[in-house]
N, C-alpha and C positions, 0 to 999 in steps of 0.2 A: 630627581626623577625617580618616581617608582617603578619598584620589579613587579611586573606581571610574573604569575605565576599559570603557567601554563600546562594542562593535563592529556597526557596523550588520549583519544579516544579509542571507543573499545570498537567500533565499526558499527555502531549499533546507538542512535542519537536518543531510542528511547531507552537505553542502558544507562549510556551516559546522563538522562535525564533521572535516574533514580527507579524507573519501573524494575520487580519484579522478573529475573530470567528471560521465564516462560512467557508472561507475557509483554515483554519489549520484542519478543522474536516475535508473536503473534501481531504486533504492532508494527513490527519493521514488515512480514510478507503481505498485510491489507495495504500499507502505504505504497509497495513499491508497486503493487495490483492498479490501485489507482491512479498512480503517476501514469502507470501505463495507456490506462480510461482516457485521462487525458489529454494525454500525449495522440490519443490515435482521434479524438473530436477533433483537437484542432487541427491535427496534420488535415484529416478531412474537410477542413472550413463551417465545421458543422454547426447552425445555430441550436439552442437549446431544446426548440420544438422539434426540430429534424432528430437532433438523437435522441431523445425519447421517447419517438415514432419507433428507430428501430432497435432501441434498447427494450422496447415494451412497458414502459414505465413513464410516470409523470414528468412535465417539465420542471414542475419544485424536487424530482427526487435526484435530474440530472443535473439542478442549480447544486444540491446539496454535493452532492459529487464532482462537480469543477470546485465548490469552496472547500473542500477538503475535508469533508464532516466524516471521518476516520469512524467515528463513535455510531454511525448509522450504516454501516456498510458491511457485513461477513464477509467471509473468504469466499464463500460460495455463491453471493451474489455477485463479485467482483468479477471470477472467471465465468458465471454466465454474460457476463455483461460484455466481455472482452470474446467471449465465444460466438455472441451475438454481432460484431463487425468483424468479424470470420479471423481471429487471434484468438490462438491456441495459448492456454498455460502450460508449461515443463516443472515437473517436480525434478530437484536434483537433490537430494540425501549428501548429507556431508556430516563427516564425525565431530563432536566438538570439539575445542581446544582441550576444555576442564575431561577428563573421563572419567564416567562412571562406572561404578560396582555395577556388576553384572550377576546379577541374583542366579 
């Protein structure tokens, strides 16, 4: 039998994937934005034309956004979108693990 060799994760899947810091954090807060997009369509029962009535935006851009097109979506359109079925986003500041010099 062979040994798997297994690595603890850093909490952060696009870190653990090899991205960049900065941006696997900017990639973990659009993912968890959009989970959230998600999550609130279909707790809604919502079809694709109904939420992109009141998202204000195309049925191909709300298809794009239930498939997970990470790569076409800002941080800023993610909390209008989520602002737009009346959910709020919270920023909460947290210091990192690693700290930096402080110029």
């Amino acid at each position: 039998m062979r040994k798997v060799k297994l690595t603890r994760s850093t909490g952060n899947v696009f870190r653990d994937l090899g991205f960049p810091p900065d941006e696997a954090l900017h990639l973990k807060v659009r993912s968890e934005l959009m989970m959230s997009l998600q999550k609130a369509i279909a707790a809604r029962g919502l079809k694709q034309s109904e939420a992109a009535e009141l998202l204000g935006v195309t049925q191909p851009r709300v298809s794009d956004l239930l498939r997970g097109r990470i790569d076409l979506f800002s941080i800023d359109t993610l909390i209008d979108m989520l602002a737009k079925l009346g959910i709020r986003a919270k920023v909460v500041l947290q210091p990192s693990r690693r700290r930096a010099g402080v110029a």
